[in-house]
C-alpha positions in Angstrom: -147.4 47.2 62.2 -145.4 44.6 60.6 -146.5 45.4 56.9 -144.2 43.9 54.0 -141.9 46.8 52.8 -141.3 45.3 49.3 -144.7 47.1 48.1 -145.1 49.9 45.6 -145.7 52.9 46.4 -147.6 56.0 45.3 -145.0 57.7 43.9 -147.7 59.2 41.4 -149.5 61.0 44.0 -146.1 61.9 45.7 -144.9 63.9 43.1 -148.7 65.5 42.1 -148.5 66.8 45.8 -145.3 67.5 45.9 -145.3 69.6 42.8 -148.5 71.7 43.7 -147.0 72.4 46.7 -143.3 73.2 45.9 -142.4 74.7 42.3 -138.8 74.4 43.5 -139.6 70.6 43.8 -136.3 68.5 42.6 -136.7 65.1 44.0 -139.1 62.6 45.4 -137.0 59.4 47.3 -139.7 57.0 49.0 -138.8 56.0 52.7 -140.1 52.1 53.2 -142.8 52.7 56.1 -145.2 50.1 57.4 -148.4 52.7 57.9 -147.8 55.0 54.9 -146.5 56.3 52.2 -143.6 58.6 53.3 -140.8 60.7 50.8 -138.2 62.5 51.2 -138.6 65.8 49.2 -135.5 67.5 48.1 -135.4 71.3 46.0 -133.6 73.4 43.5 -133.2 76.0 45.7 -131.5 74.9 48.4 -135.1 74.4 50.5 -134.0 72.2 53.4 -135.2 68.5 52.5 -139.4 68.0 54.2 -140.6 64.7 54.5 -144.3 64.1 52.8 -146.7 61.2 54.7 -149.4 60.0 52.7 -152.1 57.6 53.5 -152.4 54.3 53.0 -155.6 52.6 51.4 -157.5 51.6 54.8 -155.0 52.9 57.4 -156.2 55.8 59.5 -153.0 56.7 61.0 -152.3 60.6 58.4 -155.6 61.0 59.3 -155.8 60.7 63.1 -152.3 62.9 63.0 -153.5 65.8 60.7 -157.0 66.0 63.3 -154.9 64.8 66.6 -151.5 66.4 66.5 -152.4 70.0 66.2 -154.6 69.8 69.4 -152.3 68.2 71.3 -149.9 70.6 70.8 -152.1 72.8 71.9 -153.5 70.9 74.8 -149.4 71.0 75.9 -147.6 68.5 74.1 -145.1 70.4 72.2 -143.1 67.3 71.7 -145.2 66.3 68.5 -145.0 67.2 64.5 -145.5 70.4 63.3 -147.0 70.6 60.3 -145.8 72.7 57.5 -148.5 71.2 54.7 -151.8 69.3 55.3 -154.6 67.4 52.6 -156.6 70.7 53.5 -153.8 72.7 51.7 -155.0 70.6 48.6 -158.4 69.1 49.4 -158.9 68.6 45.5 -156.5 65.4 45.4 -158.6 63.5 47.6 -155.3 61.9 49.8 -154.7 62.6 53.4 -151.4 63.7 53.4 -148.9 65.9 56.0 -145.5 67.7 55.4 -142.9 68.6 57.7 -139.3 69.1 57.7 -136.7 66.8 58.1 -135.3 65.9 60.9 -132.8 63.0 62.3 -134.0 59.7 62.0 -135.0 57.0 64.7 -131.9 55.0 64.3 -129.6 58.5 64.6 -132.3 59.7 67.4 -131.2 56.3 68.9 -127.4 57.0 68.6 -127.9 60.4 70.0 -129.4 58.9 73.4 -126.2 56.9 73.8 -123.8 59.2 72.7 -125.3 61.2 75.4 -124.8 58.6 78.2 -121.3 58.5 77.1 -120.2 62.3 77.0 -122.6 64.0 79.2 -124.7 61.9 81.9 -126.4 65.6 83.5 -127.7 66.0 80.1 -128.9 62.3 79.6 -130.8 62.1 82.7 -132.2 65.5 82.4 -133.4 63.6 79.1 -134.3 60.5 81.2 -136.8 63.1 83.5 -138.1 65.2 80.5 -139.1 61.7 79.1 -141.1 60.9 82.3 -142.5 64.2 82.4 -143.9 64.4 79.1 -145.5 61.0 79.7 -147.3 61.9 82.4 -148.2 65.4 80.5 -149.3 62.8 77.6 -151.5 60.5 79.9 -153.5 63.3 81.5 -155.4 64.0 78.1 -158.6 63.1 77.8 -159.4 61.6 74.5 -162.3 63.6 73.8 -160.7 67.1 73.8 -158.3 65.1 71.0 -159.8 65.2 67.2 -159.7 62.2 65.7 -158.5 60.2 68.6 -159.4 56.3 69.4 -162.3 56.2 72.3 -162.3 53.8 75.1 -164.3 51.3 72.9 -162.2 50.7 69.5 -158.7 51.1 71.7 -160.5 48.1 72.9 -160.8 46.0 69.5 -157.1 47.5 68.8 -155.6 46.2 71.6 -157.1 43.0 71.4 -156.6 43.0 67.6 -153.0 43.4 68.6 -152.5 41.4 71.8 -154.2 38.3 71.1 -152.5 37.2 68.0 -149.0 37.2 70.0 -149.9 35.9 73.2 -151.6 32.9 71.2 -147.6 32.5 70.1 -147.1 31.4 73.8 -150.2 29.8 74.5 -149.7 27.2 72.0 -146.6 26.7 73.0 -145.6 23.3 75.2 -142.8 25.0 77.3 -145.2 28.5 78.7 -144.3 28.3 82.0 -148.1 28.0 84.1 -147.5 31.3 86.0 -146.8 33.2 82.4 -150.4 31.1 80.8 -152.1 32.9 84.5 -150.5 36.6 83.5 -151.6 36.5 79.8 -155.3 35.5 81.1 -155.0 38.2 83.8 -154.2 40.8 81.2 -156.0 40.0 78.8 -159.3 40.1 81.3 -158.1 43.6 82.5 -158.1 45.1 79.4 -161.7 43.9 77.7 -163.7 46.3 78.9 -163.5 50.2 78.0 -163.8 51.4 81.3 -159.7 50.1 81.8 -158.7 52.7 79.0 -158.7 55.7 81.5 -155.9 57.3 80.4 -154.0 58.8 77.2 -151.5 57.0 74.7 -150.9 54.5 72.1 -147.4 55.6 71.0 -145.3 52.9 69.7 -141.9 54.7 70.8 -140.2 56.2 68.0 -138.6 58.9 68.2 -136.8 61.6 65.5 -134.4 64.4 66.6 -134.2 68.1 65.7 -131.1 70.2 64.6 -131.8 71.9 68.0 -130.8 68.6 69.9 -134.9 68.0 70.7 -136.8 64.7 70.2 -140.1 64.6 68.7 -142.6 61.5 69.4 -143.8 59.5 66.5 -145.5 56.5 65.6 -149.0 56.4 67.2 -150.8 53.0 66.2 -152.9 53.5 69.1 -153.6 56.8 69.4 -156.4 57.5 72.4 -157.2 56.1 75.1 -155.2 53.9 77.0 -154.8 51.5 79.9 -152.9 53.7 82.6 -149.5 52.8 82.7 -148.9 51.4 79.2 -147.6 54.4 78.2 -145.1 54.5 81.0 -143.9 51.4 80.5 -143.3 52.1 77.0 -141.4 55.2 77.6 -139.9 53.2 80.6 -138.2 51.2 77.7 -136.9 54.0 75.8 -134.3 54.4 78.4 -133.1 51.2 77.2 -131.1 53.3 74.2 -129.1 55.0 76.6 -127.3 51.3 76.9 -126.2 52.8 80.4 -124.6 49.7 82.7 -126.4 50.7 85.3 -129.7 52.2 84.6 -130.8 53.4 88.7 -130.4 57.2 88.3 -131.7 57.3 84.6 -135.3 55.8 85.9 -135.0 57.5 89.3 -135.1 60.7 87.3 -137.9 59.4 84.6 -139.8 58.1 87.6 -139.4 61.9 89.2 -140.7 63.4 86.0 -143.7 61.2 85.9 -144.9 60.8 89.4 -143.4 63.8 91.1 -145.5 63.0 94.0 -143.6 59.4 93.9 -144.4 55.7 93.0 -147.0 54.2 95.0 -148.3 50.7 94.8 -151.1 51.0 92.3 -148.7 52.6 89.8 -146.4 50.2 90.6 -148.7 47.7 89.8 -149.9 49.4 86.5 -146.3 49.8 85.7 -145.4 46.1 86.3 -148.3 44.8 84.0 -147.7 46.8 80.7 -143.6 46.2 81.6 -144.1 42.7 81.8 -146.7 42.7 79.2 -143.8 44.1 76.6 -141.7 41.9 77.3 -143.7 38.6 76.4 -145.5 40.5 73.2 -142.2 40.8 71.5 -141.7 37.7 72.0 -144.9 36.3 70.5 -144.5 39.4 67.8 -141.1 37.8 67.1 -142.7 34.2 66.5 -145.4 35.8 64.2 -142.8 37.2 62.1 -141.3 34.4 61.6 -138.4 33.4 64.4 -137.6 29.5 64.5 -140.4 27.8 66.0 -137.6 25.9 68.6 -136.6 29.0 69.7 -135.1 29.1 73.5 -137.5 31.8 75.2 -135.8 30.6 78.3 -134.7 34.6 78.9 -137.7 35.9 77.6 -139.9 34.0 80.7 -136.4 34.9 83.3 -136.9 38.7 82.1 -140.6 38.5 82.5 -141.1 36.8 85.8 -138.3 39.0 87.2 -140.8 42.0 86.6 -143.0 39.8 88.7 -141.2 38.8 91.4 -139.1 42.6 92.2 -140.2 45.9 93.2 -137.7 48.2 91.8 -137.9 49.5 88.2 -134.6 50.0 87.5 -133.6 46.3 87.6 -135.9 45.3 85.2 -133.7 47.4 82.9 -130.6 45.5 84.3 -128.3 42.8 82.6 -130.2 39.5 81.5 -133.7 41.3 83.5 -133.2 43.3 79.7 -132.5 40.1 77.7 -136.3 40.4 76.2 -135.5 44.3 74.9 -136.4 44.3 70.9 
């Protein structure tokens, strides 16, 4: 997360896989991602356009999707790459690679969602409910019917790998608030210890779209187990793209398709940490990256604290309770 995009890539090895793979092989356009090497592929023949992912020197993540995708699917996530190509089509080359075919990019999967709010709001929230849904299909997995997938212990170093550089953002900072210093402790201590990663997730809430008008999950820096609820919130937050006014009946209907049984307090609770957790991460995430050091986070603690202090989901989505949204 957060790599430089002005590196080179392995265009070498692109077109070596490429061309063993595809003798109708016209093109090879690289497409700047931070944990691989992707391409576009293009053809002679009139081959629809696949995309090839290939792995990064000491990133895991074409490796953890060639072993973990597949059995998810299987397990009842359909929602996930299909893979036309693998490394074990061509286990010569010695590169963990995937192909699949093109589809519609986050930014125009983005679009889609609020296009969709705009001409047909049965159709959004019966997205808004299918999101829920496969979240809650997604956190029922256990990690070790999952190939490849992070256990209990390194999601651990992960998420403290990722947390802890970002919260120190704040920490340092004269003007956290004392009640913000008390909830970054207070997560932080209930996620050290593996036995807190009782659930499924670690996707970082991209999303591409098929010709079919169906959305497919990607980008899985943490893909394993997971805190309960952090995957909710995450998809919780995808709702967001709808840019809907007023957001009540789109998380009424994800909340139906996670919890059909309804939202009592402990997921409520669960909710409200990784929700309010989000919210302050971007922030620090934003100060890593670079953001003025005299930045106003005066919304940022307002957004966060309003998670805190209200019960009700749908207006933490709501007018400056969203200020904090990436």
């Amino acid at each position: 997360m957060g790599a430089p995009r002005s590196r080179t890539p392995n265009d070498s090895g692109a077109w070596d896989i490429a061309g063993a793979l595809y003798p109708d092989l016209d093109s090879v356009e690289w497409i700047p991602s931070d944990d691989a090497d992707v391409f576009r592929l293009s053809f002679t023949s009139g081959r629809e356009s696949r995309v090839l992912k290939m792995a990064r020197d000491g990133i895991q993540a074409v490796w953890r999707e060639i072993g973990a995708f597949p059995a998810m699917r299987r397990l009842g996530i359909p929602e996930l790459l299909e893979f036309e190509h693998t490394s074990d089509d061509l286990p010569n080359l010695g590169i963990e690679f995937h192909v699949t075919r093109e589809l519609a990019n986050p930014a125009q999967a983005t679009r889609a969602m609020s296009d969709l709010w705009i001409d047909d709001q049965a159709r959004a929230l019966d997205l808004a409910y299918w999101l829920g849904d496969c979240t809650r299909r997604i956190e029922s997995l256990d990690w070790r019917q999952v190939p490849r997938a992070n256990s209990p212990e390194s999601s651990v170093k992960i998420g403290d790998d990722w947390r802890m550089p970002q919260y120190r953002q704040l920490l340092t900072r004269a003007d956290c608030p004392a009640w913000a210093r008390t909830f970054l402790d207070r997560a932080s201590a209930r996620v050290c210890r593996p036995e807190a990663f009782d659930a499924f997730g670690g996707w970082g809430g991209e999303m591409l779209r098929t010709p079919e008008g169906r959305f497919v999950l990607i980008d899985w820096p943490g893909l394993g187990a997971a805190p309960r609820g952090s995957l909710a919130a995450s998809a919780l937050e995808i709702l967001l793209r709808f840019r809907a006014t007023d957001p009540t009946l789109l998380v009424e209907r994800f909340l139906a398709g996670w919890l059909p049984g309804g939202l009592d307090n402990s997921r409520l609770e669960d909710l409200r940490l990784w929700w309010t957790h989000g919210i302050l991460w971007w922030a620090g995430l934003s100060l890593s990256l670079g953001a003025p050091p005299a930045v106003d986070l005066t919304d940022v603690y307002a957004a966060a604290w309003h998670s805190l202090e209200t019960d009700d989901p749908a207006s933490w989505l709501s007018g400056d309770a969203a200020a904090a949204d990436p």
